[in-house]
N, C-alpha and C positions, 0 to 999 in steps of 0.2 A: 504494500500500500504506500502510495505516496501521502504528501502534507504539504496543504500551504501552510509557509512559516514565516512568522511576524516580529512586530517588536508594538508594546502600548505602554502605555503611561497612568498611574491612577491619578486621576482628578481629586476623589471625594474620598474620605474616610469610609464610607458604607459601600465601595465599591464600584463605583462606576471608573473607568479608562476609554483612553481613548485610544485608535490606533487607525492603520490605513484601511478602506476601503475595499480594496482591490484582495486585501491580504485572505481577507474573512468571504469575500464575495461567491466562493463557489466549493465553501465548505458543504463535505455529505454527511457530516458526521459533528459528533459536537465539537465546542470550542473549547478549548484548556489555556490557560495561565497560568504560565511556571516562574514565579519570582524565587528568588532566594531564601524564600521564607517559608513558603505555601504552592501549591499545585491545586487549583481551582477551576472551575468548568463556568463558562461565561456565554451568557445570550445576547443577540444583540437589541439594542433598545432603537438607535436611529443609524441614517445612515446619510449624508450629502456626496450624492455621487458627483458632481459639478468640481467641487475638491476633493473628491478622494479620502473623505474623512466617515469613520464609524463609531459610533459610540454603542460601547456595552456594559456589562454590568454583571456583577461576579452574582453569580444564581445561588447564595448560600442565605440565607436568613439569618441576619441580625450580624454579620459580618463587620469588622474592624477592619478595617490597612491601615498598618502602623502608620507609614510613612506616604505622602501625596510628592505631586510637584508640585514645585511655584512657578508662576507666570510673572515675566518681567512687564512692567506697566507700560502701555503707549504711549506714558509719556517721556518716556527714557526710548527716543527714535533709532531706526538698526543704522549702522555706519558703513560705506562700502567699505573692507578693510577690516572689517572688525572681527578678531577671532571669535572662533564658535566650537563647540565640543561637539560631536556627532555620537551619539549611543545608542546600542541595539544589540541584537543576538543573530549574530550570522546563521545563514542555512546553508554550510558548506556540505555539506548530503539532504537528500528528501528522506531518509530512511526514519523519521522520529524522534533522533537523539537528542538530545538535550544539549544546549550549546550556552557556552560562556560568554557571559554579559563584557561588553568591552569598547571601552572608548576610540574616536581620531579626532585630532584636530583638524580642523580648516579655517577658512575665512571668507567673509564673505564678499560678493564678485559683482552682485547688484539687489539694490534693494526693495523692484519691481519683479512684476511677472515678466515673460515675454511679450505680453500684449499693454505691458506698460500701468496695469493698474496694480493695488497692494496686495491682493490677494493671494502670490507666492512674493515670493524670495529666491536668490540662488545663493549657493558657495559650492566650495571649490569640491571636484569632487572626491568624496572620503568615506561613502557611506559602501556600506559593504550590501550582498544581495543576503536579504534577513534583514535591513534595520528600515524596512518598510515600515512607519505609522512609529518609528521611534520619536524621543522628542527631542531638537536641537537647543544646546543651551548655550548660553552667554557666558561671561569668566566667570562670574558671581551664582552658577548655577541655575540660574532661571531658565525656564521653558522661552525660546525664542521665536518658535515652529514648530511642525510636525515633516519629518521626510518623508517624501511624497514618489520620488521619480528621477530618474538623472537624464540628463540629453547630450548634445552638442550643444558648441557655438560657434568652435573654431571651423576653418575650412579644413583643416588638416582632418578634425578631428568629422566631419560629416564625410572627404573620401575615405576615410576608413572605414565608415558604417556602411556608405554604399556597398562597399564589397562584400557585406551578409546580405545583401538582399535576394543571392538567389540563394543561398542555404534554406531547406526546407526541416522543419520537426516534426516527426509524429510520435515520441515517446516522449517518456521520462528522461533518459541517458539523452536523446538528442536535444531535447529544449536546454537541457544544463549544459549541453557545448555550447549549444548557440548563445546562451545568455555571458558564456565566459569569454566567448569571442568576440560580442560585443561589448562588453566589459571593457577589454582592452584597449576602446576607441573613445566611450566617453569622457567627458571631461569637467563635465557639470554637473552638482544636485539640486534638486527643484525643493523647497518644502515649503507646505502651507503657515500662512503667516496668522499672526495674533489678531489681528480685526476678527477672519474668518474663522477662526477656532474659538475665539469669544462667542459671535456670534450663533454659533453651534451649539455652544455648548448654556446660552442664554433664552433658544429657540425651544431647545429640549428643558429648561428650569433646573440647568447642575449647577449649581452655585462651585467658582474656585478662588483657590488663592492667589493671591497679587503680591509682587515683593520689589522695592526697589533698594535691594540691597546692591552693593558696588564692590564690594572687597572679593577677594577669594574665597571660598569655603573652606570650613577647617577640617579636618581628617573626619568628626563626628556627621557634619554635613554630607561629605561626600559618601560616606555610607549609607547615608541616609535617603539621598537623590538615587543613591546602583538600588536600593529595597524598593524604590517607587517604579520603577521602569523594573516588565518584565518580558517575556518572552510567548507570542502570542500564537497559536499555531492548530488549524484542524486536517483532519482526513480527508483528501481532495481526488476525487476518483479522476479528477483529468486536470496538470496541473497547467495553468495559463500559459500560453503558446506567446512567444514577443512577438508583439507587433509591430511591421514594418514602415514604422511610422516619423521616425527620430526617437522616441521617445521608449524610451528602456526603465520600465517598471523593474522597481529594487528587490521584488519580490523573493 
């Protein structure tokens, strides 16, 4: 059996996260959340397919999550330039396993969509295939976005993509070449930005947290922020084929 595999975030104490869309989109089977703490089975509550954003909610009754994330405030504006931590749980096999939660740096490259409005962000690319629906944070630890997707921009970097466009997949083992092969061409990630994950997440009534802290986090935090992001992943009888679009879902 294959598994799409993900990465999400909790929001709320009582359990709701958030994570990508695409990730959870053609699960056959239930959804499980593996943090560091707990191994939990999660339904989904909403979904905006437009961004590529899902929200769900750990199906345990009366449920705790020690730890949440914070959301950096809109009015602390993103910087081109500005470093960012990229976090998620690679899916370097579809086989089930359980994969190690782990950080990359980047920065970020602009602080529009491609179409010029707020609704994404880019940086550089760092996000590994698994940290789909993880959340990108600032120095200070705060939630900056959600990754969403990586592309081109460069020319170098689009004739390299042209040359997967006659590779064809019809398995498991072929989609993971082909996602490796284009892999090695992107050079962007896309993540949905704070207006739109607010928005989301004020459409559906999840109340979160805000934080305009500015310093670094201290060792207590950072443990803190790796027990709030976990590891999102169901049973996918056929797992998403890349679309020959530019655009290479991190899935």
């Amino acid at each position: 059996m294959s598994y799409a595999v993900g990465t999400g975030f909790y929001v709320t104490h009582d359990g709701y996260l958030l994570t990508a869309n695409h990730v959870i989109a053609n699960c056959s089977g239930p959804i499980s959340v593996h943090g560091r703490l707990m191994v939990l089975k999660a339904k989904v509550v909403a979904t905006d397919l437009e961004h590529d954003m899902a929200l769900l909610k750990i199906a345990v009754p009366d449920i705790t999550i020690p730890f949440v994330t914070t959301f950096r405030t809109l009015t602390q504006p993103l910087k081109v330039g500005e470093p960012v931590i990229v976090t998620g749980y690679p899916s370097e096999s579809m086989n089930g396993e359980f994969a190690e939660f782990i950080t990359n740096h980047a920065k970020i490259t602009n602080t529009k969509s491609h179409i010029g409005d707020n609704s994404q962000f880019m940086f550089t690319y760092a996000a590994k295939s698994g940290f789909s629906g993880g959340p990108v944070l600032d120095a200070s630890g705060n939630v900056l976005g959600m990754t969403a997707s990586a592309t081109c921009t460069s020319a170098s970097c689009m004739e390299g993509f042209k040359k997967t466009f006659s590779m064809r997949a019809t398995n498991v083992a072929e989609v993971e070449a082909l996602e490796e092969t284009i892999a090695q061409h992107v050079d962007t990630n896309i993540a949905a930005s704070l207006p739109v994950i607010f928005h989301f997440l004020e459409a559906n009534k999840v109340t979160y947290q805000e934080s305009q802290a500015r310093g670094a986090p201290d060792a207590d935090r950072i443990n803190e922020i790796a027990q709030s992001i976990a590891n999102v992943r169901c049973p996918s009888e056929e797992k998403s084929l890349v679309e020959h679009s530019g655009i290479v879902r991190t899935k």
